[in-house]
C-alpha positions in Angstrom: 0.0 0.0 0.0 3.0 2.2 0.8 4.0 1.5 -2.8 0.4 2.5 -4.3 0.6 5.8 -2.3 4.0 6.9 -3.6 3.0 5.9 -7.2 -0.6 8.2 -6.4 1.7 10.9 -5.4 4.2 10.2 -8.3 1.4 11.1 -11.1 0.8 14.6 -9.3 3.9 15.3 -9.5 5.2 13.9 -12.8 1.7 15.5 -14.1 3.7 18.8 -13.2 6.8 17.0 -15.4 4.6 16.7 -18.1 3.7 20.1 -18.6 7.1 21.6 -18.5 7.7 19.0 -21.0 5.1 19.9 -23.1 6.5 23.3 -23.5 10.0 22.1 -24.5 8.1 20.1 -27.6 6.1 22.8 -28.5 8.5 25.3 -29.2 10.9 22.5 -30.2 8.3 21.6 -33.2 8.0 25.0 -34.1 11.5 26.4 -34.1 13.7 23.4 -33.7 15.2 25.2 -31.0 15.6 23.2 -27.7 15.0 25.5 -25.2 16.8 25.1 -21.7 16.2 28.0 -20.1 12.2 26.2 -19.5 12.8 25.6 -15.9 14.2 28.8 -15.6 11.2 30.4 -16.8 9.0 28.4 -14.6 11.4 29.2 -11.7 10.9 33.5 -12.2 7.0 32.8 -12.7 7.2 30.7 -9.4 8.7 33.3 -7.7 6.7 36.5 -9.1 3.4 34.2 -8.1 5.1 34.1 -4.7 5.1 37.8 -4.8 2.0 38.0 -5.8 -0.3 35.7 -3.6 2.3 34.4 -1.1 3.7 37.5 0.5 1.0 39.9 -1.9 -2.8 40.3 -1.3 -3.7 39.1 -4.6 -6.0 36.0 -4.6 -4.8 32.3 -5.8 -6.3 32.4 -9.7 -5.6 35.9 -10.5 -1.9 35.6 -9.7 -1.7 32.4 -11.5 -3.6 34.4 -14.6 -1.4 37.6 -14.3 2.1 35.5 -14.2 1.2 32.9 -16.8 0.0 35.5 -19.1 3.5 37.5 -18.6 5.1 34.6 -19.2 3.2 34.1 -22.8 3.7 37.7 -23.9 7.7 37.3 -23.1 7.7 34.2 -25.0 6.5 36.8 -28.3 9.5 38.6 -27.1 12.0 35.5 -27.1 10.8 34.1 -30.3 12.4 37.4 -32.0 15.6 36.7 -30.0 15.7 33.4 -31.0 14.9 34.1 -34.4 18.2 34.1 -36.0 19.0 30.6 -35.0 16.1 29.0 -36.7 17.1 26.4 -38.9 21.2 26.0 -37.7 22.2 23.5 -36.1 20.7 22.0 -32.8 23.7 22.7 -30.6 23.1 27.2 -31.7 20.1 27.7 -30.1 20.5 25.3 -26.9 23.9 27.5 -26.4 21.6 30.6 -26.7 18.7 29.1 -24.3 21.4 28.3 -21.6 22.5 31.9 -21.9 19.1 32.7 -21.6 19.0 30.3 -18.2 22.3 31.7 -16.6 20.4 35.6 -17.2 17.2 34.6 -15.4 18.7 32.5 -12.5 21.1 35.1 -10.8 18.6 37.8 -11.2 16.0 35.2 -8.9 18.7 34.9 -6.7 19.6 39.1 -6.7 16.1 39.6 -5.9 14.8 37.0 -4.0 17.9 34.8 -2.2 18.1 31.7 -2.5 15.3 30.2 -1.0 11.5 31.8 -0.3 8.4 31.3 1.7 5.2 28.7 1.5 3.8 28.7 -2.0 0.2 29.0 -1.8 -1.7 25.9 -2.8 -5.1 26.3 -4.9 -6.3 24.1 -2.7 -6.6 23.1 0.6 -4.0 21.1 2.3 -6.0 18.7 4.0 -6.0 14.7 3.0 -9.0 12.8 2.4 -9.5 9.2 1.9 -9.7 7.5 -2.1 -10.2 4.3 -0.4 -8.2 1.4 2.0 -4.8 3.2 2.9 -4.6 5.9 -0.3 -4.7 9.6 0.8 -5.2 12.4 -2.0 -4.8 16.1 -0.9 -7.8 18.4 -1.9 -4.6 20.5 -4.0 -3.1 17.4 -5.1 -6.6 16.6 -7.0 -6.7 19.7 -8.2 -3.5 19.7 -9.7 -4.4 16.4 -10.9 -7.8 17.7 -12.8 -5.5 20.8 -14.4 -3.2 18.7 -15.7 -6.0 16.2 -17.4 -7.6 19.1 -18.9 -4.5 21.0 -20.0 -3.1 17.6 -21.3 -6.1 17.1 -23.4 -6.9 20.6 -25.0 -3.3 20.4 -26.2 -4.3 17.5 -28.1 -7.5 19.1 -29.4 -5.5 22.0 -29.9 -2.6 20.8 -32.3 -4.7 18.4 -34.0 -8.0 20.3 -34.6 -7.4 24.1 -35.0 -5.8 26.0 -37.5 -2.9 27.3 -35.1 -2.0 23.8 -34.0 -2.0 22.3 -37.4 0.3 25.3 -38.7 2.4 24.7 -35.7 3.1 21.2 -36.8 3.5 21.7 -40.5 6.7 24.7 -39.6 8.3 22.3 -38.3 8.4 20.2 -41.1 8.9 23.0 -43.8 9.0 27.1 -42.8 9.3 28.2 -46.5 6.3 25.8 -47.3 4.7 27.5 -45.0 5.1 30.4 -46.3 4.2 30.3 -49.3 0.8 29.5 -48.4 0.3 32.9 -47.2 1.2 32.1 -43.5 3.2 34.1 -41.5 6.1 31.9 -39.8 7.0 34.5 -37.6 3.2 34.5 -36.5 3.3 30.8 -35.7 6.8 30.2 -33.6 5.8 33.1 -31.7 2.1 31.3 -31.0 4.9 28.0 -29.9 6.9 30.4 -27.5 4.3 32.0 -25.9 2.4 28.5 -25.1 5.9 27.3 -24.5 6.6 30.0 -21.7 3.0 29.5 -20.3 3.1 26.1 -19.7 7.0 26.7 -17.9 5.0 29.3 -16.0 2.3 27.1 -14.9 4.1 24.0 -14.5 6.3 26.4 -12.2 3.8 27.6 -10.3 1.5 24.7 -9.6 5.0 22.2 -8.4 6.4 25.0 -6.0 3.9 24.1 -3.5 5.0 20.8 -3.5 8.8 21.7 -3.2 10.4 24.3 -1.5 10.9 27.8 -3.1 14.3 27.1 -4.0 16.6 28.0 -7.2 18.2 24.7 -6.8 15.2 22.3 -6.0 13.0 24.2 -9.0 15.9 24.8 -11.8 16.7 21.1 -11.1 12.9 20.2 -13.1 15.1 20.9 -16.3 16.6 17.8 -15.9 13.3 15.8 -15.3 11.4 17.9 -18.2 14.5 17.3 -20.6 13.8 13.0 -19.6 10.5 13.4 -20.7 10.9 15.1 -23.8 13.2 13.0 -24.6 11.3 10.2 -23.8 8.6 11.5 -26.8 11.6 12.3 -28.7 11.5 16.3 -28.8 8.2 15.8 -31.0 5.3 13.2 -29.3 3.2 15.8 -27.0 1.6 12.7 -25.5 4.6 10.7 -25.1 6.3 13.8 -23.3 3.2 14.3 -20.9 3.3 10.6 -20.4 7.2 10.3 -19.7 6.5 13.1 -17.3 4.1 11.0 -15.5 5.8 7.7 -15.7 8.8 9.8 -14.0 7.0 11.2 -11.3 5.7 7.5 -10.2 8.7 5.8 -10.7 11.3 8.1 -8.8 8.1 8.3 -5.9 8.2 4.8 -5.5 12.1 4.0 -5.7 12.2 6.8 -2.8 10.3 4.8 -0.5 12.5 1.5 -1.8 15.6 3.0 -2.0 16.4 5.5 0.7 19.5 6.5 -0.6 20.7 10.3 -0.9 21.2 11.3 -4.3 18.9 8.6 -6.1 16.7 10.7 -7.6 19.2 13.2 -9.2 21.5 10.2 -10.5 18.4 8.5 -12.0 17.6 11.5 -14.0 21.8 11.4 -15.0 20.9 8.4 -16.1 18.1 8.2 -17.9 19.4 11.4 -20.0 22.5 9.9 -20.9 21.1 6.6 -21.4 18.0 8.5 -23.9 20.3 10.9 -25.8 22.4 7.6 -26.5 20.0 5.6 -28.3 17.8 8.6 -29.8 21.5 9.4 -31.1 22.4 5.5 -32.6 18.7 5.5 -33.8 19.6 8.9 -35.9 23.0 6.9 -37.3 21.0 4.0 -38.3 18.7 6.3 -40.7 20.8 8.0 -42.1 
């Protein structure tokens, strides 16, 4: 039963995995840029929330509003950064992104220290009983529902609307795109600014569950980065998935295998161990 509840646990969590994930393919389909400054970005709107709701009077959902939607209009802002790197090589932008990191993290640490206070929850703390031995926090369902719903208009989203669709087919051919009369620039700032959002909001929705830290919240990168990786930089549902199947499985070798430094040398790892065989499986096509 102690297993069951760490895995329950593990798909919050890795739910919150998933969603920074999601961002990294989105703006990787659109730009072929691999952006690894995401955590970062989630780390500043985790922060600013804190400003806003944890040491602010503003209420939960309006602070959550106010710092995702900054977070989408700066993504409009970093797809003209980013712009000249379109279409080099993988290893340009990533350089560029990690600049992009190493900007955002000192200034957290200039303005806020190193560590914060309690991260509001949009919900309340309290357990309640799923049934036998499994508890569920009323915040922990919450998450849990947001994460469902986000997952699945994402889906809907690239696969049903005109944006989405155009999303997908820049990534395959920006010049095609073009000349059907649609504007490129247009549609990888559309991937930034969801990009940045869902950093923001993946950001903001796991700093209850850790503390306010740099360390603890620039350290998702890692994890994201598994999961994307895990859908291959391109699979939305096999990066929200590998986020998941993260969460559980480092949740449940944590009650197995109570050893300090587990969890950060999985994620070593599993990246090494991913970027290894996505890179023999590019050899073997070519």
């Amino acid at each position: 039963m102690i297993t069951l509840q760490a895995a329950l646990s593990g798909v919050v969590v890795g739910g919150m995995y998933g969603l920074m994930a999601l961002g990294i393919v989105v703006i990787y389909k659109a730009t072929r840029v691999l952006n690894l400054a995401q955590a970062a970005i989630g780390s500043l709107a985790a922060y600013c929330f804190f400003e806003l709701a944890g040491a602010g009077p503003f209420p939960y959902w309006p602070a959550v509003f106010l710092c995702v939607g900054a977070a989408g209009l700066a993504g409009f802002g970093l797809d003209w950064v980013f712009r000249p790197v379109y279409g080099k090589d993988l290893t340009t932008g990533a350089i560029l992104s990690v600049g992009l990191m190493v900007t955002i993290l000192p200034f957290i640490t200039l303005v806020w220290g190193d560590t914060g206070g309690l991260v509001p929850a949009p919900a309340s703390r309290e357990a309640f009983r799923m049934g036998g031995d499994l508890f569920l926090t009323w915040a922990q369902l919450v998450l849990l529902v947001i994460t469902a719903v986000l997952a699945g208009g994402l889906a809907v989203f690239f696969n049903r609307t005109a944006l989405g669709r155009a999303i997908r087919a820049i990534s395959e051919d920006r010049q095609a795109v073009a000349t059907l009369g649609i504007n490129p620039s247009l549609i990888s700032g559309s991937a930034w600014a969801i990009g940045t959002a869902l950093a923001a909001l993946a950001g903001i929705l796991i700093s209850p569950l850790l503390s306010l830290e740099v360390a603890s919240l620039s350290f998702l990168l890692m994890k994201a980065l598994v999961a994307a990786l895990i859908g291959r930089f391109v699979s939305l549902p096999g990066a929200f998935l590998g986020g998941v199947a993260l969460g559980v499985l480092e949740n449940v070798l944590a009650v197995h295998w109570q050893v300090a430094g587990v969890r950060e040398t999985l994620m070593l790892v599993l990246v090494i161990a991913l970027l290894t065989l996505r890179s023999e499986r590019v050899e073997l096509a070519g």
